[in-house]
N, C-alpha and C positions, 0 to 999 in steps of 0.2 A: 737380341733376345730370340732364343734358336725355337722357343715355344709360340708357338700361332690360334690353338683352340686347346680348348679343353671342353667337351661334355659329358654329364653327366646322365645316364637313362635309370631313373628310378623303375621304370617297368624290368626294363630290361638287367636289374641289375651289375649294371658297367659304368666304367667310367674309363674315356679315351682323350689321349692325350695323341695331341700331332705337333711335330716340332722339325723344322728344316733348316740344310746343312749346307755351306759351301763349297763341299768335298765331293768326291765321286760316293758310292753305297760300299765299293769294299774297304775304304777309310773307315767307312765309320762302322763297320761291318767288324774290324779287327778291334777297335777301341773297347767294344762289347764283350770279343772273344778273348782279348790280351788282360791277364789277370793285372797287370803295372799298369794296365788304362783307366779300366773299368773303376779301381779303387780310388784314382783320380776325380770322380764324378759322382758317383755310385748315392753317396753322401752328401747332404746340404754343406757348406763351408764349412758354419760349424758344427758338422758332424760328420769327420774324415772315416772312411772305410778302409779296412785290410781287409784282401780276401786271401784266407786262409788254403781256400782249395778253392777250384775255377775249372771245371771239368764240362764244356762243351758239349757233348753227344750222348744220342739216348742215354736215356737212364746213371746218366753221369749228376750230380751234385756242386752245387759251391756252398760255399761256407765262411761266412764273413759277419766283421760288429763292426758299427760304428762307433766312435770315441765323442763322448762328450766335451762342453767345453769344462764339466767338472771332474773331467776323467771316470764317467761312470761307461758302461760298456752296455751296446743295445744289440745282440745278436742276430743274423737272420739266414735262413736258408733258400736256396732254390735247387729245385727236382728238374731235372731237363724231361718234358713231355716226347718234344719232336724237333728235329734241327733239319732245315732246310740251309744251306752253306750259302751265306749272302742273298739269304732273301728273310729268311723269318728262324724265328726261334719259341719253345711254349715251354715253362716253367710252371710250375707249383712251386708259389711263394710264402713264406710263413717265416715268422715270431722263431727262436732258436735260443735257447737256455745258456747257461755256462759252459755243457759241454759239448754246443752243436747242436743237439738232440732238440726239434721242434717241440715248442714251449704249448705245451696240452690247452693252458687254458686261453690262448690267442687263438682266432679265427687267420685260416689261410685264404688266400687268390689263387685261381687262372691267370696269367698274365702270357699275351702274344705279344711280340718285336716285330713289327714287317718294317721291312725295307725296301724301299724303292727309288728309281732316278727320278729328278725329275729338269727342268730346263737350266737349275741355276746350280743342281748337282744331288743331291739326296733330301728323300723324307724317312722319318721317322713314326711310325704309329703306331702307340705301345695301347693294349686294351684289357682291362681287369675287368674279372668276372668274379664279384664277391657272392659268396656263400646264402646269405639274405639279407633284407633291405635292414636288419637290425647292425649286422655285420658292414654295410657300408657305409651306413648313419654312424657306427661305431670308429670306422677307421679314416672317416672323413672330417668326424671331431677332433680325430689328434692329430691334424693336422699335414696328411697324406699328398693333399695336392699342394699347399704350398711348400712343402718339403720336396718333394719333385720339380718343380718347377723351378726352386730355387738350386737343386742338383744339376740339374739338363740345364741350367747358365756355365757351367763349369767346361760344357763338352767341346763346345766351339776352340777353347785354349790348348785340349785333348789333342784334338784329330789335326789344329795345324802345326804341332808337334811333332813333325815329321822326325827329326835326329834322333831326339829321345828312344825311338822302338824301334829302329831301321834297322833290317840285314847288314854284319860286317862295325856292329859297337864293338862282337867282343862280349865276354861273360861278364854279368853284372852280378850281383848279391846284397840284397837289403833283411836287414833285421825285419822279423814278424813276431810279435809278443816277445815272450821274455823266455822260450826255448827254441824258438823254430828261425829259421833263415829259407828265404828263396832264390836260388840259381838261376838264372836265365837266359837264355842265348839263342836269337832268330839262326836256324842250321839251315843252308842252303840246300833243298835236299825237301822231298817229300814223305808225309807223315809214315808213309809203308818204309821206305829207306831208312828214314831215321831209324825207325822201329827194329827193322832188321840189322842194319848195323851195331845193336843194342845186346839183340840175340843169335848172331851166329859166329859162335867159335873163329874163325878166320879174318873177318872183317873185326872183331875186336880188336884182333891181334898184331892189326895196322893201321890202331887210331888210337885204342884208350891207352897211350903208352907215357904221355906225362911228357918230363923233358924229354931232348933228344937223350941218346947213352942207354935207352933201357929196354930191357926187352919184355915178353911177358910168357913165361915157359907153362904156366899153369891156366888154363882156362874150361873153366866148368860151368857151364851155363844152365839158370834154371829157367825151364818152361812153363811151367804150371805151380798152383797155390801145393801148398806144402813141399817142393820143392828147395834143396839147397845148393846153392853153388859156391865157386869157390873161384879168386882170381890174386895171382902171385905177378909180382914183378923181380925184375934183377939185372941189375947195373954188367953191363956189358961184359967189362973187366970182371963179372963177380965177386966184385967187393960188399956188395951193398943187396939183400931180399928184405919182402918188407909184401905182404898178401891181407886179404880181407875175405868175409866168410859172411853165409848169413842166407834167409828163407826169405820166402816170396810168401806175401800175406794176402795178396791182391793181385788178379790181372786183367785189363779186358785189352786185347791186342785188337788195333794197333793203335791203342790210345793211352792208353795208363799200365801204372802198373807201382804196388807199392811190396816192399822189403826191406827188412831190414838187416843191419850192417855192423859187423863189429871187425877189429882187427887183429887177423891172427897173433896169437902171443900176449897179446895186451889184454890185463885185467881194466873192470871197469862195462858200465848197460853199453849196450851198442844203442846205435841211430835206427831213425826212423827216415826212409827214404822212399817221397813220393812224386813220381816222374809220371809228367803229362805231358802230351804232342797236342799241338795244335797245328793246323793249320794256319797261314798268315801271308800278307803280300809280302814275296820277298823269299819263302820258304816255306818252314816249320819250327812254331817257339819250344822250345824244350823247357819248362819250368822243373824245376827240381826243388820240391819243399823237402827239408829236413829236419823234423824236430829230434834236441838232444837232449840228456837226461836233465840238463839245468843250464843257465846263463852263463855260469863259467867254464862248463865243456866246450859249449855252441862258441866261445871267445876262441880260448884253446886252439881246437881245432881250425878255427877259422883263421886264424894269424898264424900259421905254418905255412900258410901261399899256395892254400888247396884250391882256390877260384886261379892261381895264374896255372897252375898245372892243369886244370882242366880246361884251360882257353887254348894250351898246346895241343889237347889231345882234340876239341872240337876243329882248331881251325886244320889239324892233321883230318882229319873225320871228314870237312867238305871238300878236304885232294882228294878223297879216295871215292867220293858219290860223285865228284864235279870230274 
């Protein structure tokens, strides 16, 4: 049982949880920051979490429900205050609607993560600061600490999970809802690399290339929001072009960035493509959410062998930074 105290300060309106770990702190440091961990735990048993977006750093966001066991959906968000990188973390947490959008008539929290070593390997000591003592009375009725306490049992199976999120799986893809899919792949390579390998014309040019046999003669890269680019491929022998097009909706380098995507020639909505860097032991996770117009596009596309082509072009990607 990774939980050791719990208090509660009605002056102070808080309430602190400390719970410790038989890992080092940057284990359990990534389980936090790795959106495939976190949703691992995040949630009581019966109330599994997907997180939709998992964005780390200032003023980054996540976005995630938890599923009932009657299939009913309980939304929530977090605002990143301040990220210290394996030591702490400060979120604004709150309630979140159908479409994300914090739910007006829930009260929100302060919530701080610190982390620290200690003789047998890591602590944990997470501290909410509610709004007022009606507000903590409120959110301690329905049931907050034993719904925590009963999640942070889950973490211990997390962090000794080493296979599961290690550098060198390989690109993975899991369904999220019923339009979106997430990509995923630890890149050996730091988050400025990656990032730049992403955006500079030449380094594209000797990674995102898919199988071997192809080259990529068109490359237009965009830098900034309303920005378009533009990226063609073509089969050696030029037998075979086949390009994609599409604006940048989002940036904050060298962390995110979201655009969307359609492919040239092809009628039909383009994707919704949103790439996050994180840091991690081991490298940098590359998350790639994509939602598509509907369940049968997201299929579609997805049984063409777009995740083994882009496992060519990442493990092409860490020749060219290794």
């Amino acid at each position: 049982m990774p939980v050791t105290s719990v208090e509660k300060d009605l002056d102070a309106l808080t309430m602190t949880i400390v719970a410790d770990f038989p890992v080092p702190v940057r284990r359990l440091w990534d389980a936090y920051a790795d959106p495939r961990q976190i949703e691992r735990f995040w949630g009581p048993p019966e109330f599994p979490a997907t997180f939709f977006r998992h964005d780390m750093s200032v003023g980054g966001r996540s976005q995630f429900a938890m599923t009932g066991p009657d299939g009913s959906s309980h939304g929530g968000f977090w605002e990143f205050l301040a990220v210290d990188e394996g030591r702490s973390f400060e979120v604004r947490d709150g309630f979140a609607g159908p479409d994300g959008e914090p739910a007006a008539d829930m009260p929100t929290m302060r919530m701080v993560f610190s982390f620290s070593e200690t003789d047998d390997g890591s602590r944990l000591t997470t501290t909410t600061w509610f709004g007022s003592a009606d507000e903590l009375e409120q959110l301690i009725s329905m049931g907050m600490e034993e719904g925590t306490r009963a999640a942070m049992t889950q973490i211990d199976a997390v962090v000794a999970d080493l296979a599961s999120f290690a550098a060198g799986r390989g690109t993975e893809v899991q369904l999220l809802g019923e339009d979106r899919a997430r990509i995923s792949r630890v890149i050996r390579g730091s988050v400025d690399e990656v990032w730049r390998a992403h955006h500079d014309p030449d380094l594209l040019r000797r990674w995102q290339l898919g199988p071997d046999g192809w080259t990529m003669p068109v490359c237009e890269v965009a830098e900034a929001v309303g920005d378009s680019y533009r990226y063609e491929w073509e089969k050696e022998a030029g037998t075979e072009r086949f390009g994609f097009t599409g604006s940048v909706l989002e940036i904050d380098a060298p962390r995110r960035e979201v655009a969307t995507e359609a492919m040239i020639g092809a009628e039909g909505s383009s994707v919704r493509n949103e790439m996050t860097l994180t840091p991690v032991d081991g490298g940098t996770l590359l998350a790639l959410v994509v939602t598509y117009p509907d369940a049968d596009t997201r299929e579609a596309i997805l049984a063409t062998g777009m995740a083994d082509g882009m496992e060519q072009s990442y493990a092409r990607l860490e020749g060219v930074l290794g």
